[in-house]
C-alpha positions in Angstrom: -13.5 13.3 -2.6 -11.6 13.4 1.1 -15.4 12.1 2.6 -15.2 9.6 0.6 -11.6 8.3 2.2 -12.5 9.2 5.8 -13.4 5.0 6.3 -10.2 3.9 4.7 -8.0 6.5 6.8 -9.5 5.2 9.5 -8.5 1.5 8.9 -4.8 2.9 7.8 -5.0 4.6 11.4 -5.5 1.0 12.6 -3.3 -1.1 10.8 -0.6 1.6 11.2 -1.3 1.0 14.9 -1.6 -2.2 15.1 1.6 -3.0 13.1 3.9 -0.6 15.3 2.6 -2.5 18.3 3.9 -5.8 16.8 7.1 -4.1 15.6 7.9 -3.1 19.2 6.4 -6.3 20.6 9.0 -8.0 18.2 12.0 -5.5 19.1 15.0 -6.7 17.5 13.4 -9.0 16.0 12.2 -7.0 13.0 15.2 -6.1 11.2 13.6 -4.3 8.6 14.1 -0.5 8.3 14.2 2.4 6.2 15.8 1.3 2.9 15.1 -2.4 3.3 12.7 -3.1 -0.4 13.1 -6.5 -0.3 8.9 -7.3 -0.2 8.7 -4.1 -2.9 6.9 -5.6 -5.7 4.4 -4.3 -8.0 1.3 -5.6 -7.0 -2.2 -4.1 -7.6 -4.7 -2.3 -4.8 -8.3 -1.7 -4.3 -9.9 1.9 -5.9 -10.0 2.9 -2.6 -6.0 2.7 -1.8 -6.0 4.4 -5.6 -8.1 7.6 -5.0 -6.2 7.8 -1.6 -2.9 7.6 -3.3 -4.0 10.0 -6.3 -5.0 12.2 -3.5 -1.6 11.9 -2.1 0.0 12.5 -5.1 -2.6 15.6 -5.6 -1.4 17.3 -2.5 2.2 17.5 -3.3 4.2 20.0 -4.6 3.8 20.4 -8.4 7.5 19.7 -8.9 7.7 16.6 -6.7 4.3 15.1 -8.0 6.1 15.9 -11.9 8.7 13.4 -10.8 6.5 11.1 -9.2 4.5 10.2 -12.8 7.8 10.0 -14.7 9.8 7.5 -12.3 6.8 5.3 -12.1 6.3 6.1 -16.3 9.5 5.0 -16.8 9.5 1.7 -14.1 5.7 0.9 -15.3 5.5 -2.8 -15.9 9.0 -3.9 -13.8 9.0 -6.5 -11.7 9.5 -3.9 -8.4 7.3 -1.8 -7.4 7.6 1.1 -9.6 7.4 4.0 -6.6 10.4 2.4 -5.3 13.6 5.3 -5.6 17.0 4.3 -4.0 14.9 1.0 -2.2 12.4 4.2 -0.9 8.5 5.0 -1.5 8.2 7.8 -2.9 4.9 7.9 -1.7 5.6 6.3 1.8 2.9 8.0 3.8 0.0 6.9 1.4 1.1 3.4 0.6 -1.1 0.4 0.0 -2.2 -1.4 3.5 -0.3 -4.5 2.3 2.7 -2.5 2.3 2.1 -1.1 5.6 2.6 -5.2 7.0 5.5 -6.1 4.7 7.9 -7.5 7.4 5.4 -8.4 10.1 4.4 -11.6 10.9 1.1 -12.5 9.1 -1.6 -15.6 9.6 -3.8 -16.4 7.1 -6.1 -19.0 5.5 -4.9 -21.3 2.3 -6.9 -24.0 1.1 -8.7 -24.3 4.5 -5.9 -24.7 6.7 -4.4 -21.3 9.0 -1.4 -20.7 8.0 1.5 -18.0 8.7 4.8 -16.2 7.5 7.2 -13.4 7.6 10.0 -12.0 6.1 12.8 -14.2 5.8 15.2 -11.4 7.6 12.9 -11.3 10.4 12.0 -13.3 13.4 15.5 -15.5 12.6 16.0 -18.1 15.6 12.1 -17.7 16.9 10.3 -20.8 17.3 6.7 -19.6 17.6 4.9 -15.9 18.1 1.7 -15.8 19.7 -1.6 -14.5 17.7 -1.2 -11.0 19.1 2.4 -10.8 17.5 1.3 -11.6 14.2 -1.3 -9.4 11.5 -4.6 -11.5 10.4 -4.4 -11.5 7.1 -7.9 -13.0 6.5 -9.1 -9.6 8.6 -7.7 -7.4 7.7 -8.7 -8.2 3.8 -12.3 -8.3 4.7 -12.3 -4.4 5.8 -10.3 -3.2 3.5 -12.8 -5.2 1.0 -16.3 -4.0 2.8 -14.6 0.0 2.8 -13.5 -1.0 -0.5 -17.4 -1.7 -1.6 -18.3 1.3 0.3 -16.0 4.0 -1.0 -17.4 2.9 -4.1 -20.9 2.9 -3.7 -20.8 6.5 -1.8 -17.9 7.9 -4.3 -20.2 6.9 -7.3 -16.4 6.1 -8.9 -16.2 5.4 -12.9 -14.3 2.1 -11.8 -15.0 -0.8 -11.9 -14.3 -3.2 -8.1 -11.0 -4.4 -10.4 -7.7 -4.1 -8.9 -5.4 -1.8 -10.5 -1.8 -1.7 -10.5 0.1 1.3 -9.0 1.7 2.0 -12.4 -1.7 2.4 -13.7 -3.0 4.3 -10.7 -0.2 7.0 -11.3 0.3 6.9 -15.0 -3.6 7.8 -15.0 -2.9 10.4 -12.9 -0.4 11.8 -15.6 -2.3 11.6 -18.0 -5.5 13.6 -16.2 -3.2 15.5 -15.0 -1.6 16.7 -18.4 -4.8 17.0 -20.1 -5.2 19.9 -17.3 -2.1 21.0 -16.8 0.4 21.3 -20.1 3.5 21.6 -18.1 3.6 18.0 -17.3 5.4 15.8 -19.7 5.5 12.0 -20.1 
């Protein structure tokens, strides 16, 4: 399945590098940092951020991948995100591209008109940013939409183009999982 990933690992690449530009760009700015969940939701993500995150999941240690599918078993259908331990990812390194810009500046389109935002601990006492300091939105939703279409198209994927939720991506996981591997309980 990796092939299959190689254009959405390639936009994660990007956005990963395009938001620590903007971070450092922002400096002191940004007062987000390790611990800080306040934009930790549970939202849903494209079949392509799923099989990347199942993959993710796959590649870890059977012991830490156990705990994984029962802390987000047990969260599934809270308010926060359900990977969220001690206001950390549990599975940092393959989150969602949304997740990636949490924080950041953003510009976007609503009801025809551009409009922008940020986290309300960030960017306190700045009056206005310029374009390059801020993540388009609008963009950066079309590629992840178009290698969203592609993935599954090339993947020949038994889901549908539906969002799913990150409790469902991982609670699936459990339960393929268990159905191959007896060890794991829910």
């Amino acid at each position: 399945m990796a092939h299959y990933l190689d254009n959405y690992k390639q936009l994660i690449a990007r956005v990963d590098a395009l938001c620590t530009s903007i971070a450092a760009s922002l400096g002191e700015q940004i007062t987000c940092s390790s611990g800080c969940s306040s934009c930790c939701t549970s939202i849903t993500i494209f079949p392509v951020e799923a099989a990347a995150m199942r993959e993710a999941v796959e590649s870890l240690p059977e012991q830490q991948a156990e705990e994984i599918y029962r802390h987000v078993a047990k969260h599934a259908g809270n308010e926060r995100c359900p990977l969220l331990l001690h206001h950390r990812c549990l599975l940092y390194d393959a989150r969602p591209v949304i997740c990636r810009t949490h924080g950041l500046p953003i510009i976007y389109t609503a009801d025809g008109q551009r409009n922008s935002d940020c986290c309300p601990l960030n960017l306190n006492g700045t009056e206005s940013l310029s374009g390059s300091s801020a993540v388009d939105l609008d963009k950066l939703n079309t590629l992840l939409v178009a290698i969203n279409s592609i993935y599954l198209s090339q993947s020949n994927s038994p889901e549908s183009s539906e969002r799913l939720t990150i409790a469902n991506v991982i609670t699936r996981q459990l339960t393929d999982t268990h159905s191959h591997h007896p060890k794991i309980v829910q």
